[in-house]
C-alpha positions as a LaTeX table, in Angstrom:
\begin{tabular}{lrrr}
\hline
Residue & $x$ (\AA) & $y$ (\AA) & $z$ (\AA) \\
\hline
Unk1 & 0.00 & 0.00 & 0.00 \\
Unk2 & 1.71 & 3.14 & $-1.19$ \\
Unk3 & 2.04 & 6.30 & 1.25 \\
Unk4 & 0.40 & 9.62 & 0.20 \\
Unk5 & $-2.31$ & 10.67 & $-2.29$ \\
Unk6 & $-1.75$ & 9.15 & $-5.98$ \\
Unk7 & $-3.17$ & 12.42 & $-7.36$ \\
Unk8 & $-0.25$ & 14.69 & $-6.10$ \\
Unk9 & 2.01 & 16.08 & $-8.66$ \\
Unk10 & 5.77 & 14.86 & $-8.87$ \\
Unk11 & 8.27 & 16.85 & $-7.28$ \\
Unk12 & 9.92 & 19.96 & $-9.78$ \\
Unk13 & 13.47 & 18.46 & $-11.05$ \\
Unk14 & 16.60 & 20.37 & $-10.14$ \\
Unk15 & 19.21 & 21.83 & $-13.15$ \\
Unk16 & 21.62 & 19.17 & $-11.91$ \\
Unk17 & 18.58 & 16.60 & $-11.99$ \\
Unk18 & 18.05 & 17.55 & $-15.58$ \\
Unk19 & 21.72 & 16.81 & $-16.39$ \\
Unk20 & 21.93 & 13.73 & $-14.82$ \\
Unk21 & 18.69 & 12.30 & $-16.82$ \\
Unk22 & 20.17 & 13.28 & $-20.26$ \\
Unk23 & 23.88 & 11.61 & $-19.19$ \\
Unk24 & 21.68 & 8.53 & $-18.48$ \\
Unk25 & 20.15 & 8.96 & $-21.53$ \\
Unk26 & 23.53 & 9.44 & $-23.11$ \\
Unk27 & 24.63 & 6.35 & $-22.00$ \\
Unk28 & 22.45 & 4.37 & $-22.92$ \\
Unk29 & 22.44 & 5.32 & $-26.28$ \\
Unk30 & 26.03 & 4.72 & $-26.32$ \\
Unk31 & 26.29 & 1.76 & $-23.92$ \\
Unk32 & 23.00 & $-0.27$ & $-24.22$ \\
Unk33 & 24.30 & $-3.48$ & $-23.18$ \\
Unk34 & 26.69 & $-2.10$ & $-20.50$ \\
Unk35 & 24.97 & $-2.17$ & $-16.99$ \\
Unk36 & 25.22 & 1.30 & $-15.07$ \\
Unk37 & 27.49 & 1.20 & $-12.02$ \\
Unk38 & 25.23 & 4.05 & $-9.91$ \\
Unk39 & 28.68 & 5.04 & $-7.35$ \\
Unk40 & 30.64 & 5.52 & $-10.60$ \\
Unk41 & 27.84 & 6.88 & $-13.23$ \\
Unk42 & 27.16 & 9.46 & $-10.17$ \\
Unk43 & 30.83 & 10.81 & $-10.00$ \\
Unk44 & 31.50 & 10.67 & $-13.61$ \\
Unk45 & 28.30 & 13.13 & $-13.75$ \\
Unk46 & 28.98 & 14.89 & $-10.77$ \\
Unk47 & 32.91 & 15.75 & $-12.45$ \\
Unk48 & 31.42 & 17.06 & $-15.43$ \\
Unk49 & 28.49 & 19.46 & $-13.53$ \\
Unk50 & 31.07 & 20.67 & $-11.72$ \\
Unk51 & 33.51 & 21.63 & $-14.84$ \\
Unk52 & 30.71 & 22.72 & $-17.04$ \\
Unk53 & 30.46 & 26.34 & $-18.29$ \\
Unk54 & 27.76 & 28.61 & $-17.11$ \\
Unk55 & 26.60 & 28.28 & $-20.62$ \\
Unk56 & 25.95 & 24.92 & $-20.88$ \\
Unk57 & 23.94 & 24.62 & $-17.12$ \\
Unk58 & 21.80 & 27.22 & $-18.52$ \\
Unk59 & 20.27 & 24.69 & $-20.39$ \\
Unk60 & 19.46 & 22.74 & $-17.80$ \\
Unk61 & 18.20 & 25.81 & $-15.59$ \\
Unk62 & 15.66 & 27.07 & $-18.10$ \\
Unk63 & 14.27 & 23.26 & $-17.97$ \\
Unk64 & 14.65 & 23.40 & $-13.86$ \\
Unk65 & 12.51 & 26.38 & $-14.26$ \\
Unk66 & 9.90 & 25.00 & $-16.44$ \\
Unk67 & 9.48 & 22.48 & $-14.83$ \\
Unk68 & 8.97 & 24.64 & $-11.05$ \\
Unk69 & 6.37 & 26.94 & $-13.20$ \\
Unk70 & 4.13 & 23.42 & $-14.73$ \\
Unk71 & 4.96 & 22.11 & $-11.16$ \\
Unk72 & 2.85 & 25.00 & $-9.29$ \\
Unk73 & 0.54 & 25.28 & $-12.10$ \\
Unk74 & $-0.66$ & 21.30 & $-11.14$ \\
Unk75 & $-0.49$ & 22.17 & $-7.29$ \\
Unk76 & $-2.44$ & 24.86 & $-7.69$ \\
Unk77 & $-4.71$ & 22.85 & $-9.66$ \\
Unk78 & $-4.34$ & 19.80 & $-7.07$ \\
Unk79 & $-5.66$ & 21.82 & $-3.70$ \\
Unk80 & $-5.27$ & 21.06 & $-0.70$ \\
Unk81 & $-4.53$ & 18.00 & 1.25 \\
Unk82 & $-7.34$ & 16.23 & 2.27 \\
Unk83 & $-7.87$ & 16.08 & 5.94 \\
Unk84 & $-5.95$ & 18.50 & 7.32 \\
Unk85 & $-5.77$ & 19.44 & 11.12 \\
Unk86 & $-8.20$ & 18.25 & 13.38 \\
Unk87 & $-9.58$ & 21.01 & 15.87 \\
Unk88 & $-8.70$ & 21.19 & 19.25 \\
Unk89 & $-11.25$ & 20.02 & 22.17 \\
Unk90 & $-11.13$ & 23.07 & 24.27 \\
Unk91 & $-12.62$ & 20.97 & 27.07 \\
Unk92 & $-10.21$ & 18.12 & 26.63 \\
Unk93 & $-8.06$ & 17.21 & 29.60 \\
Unk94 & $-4.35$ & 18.17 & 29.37 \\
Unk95 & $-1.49$ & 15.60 & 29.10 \\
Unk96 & 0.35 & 14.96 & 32.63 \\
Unk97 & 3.36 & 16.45 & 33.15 \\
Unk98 & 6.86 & 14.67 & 32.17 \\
Unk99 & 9.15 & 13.57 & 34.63 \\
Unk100 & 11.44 & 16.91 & 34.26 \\
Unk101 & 8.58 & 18.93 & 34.26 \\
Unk102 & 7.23 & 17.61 & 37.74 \\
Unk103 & 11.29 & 17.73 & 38.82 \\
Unk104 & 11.25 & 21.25 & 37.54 \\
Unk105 & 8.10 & 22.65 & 38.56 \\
Unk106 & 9.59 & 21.63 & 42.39 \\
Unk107 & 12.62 & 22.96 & 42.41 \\
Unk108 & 12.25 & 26.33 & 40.26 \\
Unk109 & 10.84 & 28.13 & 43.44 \\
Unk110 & 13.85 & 27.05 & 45.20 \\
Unk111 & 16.52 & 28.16 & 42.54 \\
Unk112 & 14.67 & 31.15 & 41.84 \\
Unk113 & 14.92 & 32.14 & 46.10 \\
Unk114 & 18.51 & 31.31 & 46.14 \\
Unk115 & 19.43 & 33.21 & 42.76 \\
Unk116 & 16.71 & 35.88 & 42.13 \\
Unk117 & 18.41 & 37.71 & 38.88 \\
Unk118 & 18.51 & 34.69 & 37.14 \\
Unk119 & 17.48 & 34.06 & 33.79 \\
Unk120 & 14.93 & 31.52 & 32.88 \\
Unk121 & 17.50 & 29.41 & 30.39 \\
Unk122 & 19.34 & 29.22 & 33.52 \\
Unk123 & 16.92 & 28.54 & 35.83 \\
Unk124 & 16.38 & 25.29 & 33.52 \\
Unk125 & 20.66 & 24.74 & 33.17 \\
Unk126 & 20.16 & 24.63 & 36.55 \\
Unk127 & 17.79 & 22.15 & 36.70 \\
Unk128 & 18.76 & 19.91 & 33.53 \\
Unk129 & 22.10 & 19.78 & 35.79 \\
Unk130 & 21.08 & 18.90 & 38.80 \\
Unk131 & 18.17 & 16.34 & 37.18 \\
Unk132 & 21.15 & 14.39 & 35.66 \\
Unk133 & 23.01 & 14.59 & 38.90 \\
Unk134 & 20.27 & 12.63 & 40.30 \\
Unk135 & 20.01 & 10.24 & 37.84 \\
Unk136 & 23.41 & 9.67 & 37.38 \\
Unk137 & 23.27 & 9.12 & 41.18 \\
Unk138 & 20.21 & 6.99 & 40.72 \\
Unk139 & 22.13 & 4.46 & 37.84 \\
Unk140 & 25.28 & 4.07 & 40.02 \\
Unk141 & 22.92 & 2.80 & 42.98 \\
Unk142 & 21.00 & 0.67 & 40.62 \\
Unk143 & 24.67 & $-1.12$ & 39.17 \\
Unk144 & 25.87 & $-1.76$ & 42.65 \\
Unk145 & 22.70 & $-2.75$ & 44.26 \\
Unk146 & 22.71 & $-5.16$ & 40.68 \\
Unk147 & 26.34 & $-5.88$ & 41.43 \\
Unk148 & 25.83 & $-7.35$ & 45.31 \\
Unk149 & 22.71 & $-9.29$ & 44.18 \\
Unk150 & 25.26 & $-11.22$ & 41.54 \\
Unk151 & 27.76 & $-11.64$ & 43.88 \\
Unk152 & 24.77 & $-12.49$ & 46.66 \\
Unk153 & 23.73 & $-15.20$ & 43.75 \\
Unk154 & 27.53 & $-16.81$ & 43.58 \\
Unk155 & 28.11 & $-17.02$ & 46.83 \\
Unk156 & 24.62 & $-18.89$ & 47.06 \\
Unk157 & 25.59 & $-21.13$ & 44.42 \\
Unk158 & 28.85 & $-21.84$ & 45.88 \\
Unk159 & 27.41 & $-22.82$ & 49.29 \\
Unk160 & 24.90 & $-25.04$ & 47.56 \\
Unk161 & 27.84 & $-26.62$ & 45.59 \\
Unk162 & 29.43 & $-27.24$ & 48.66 \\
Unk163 & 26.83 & $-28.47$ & 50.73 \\
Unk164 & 26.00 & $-31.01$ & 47.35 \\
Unk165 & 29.64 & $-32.17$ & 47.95 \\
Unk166 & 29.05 & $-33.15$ & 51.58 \\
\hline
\end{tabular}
């Protein structure tokens, strides 16, 4: 199932996209038998955008630019998207706060007493630091707490072995 309405108009080509569909072209006509290597055929055309005269791209901008005026022309024609944004129920409940938010909304007062010319980017800086403070506090309690419940588990394997042995 494809994405996106059927009816839409292409995208408008680029100059360079011009030039690269008549090199193709070119080689084709030249080497019809020859498959296309795309990382090569895509230097070899990028080489020779890149060295062409102003003269020669012109070409392919008066076709970029006929292509961007029949390209409106058929969006304007086209319309809108279908759908579009749903409205808003002003009655709806809001989502619930996010775990920084809650963090932030009790501490702010706090930073704000402590440091009253500070700046609101600050006042969260202040918070974003101190948040990962916590956490990182948080994970290294977590990893040793994990860390004596392995050792906890060997030690309760080993006294099992042992008392198999007996």
């Amino acid at each position: 199932m494809a994405k996106g309405d059927p009816e839409k108009p292409k995208g408008k080509m680029t100059a360079y996209a011009f030039f690269v569909q008549t090199c193709r072209e070119e080689h084709k006509k030249k080497n019809a038998e020859v498959p296309v290597n795309f990382a090569e055929f895509s230097k070899m055309c990028s080489e020779r955008w890149k060295t062409m005269p102003r003269k020669e791209k012109s070409k392919f901008d008066e076709m970029a630019k006929a292509d961007k005026v029949s390209y409106d022309r058929e969006m304007k024609d086209y319309g809108p998207a279908k759908g579009g944004k749903k409205e808003k129920d002003p009655n709806a409940l809001k989502r619930p706060l996010s775990g920084f938010f809650l963090f932030c909304s009790e501490f702010r007062p706090k930073i704000k007493s402590t440091n009253p010319g500070i700046s609101i980017g600050d006042v969260a800086k202040n918070k974003a630091a101190k948040l990962k403070e916590k956490y990182e506090k948080d994970v290294a309690c977590q990893s040793f707490r994990k860390k004596v419940e392995e050792e906890d588990e060997e030690e309760e394997e080993e006294e099992e072995e042992e008392e198999e042995d007996e």
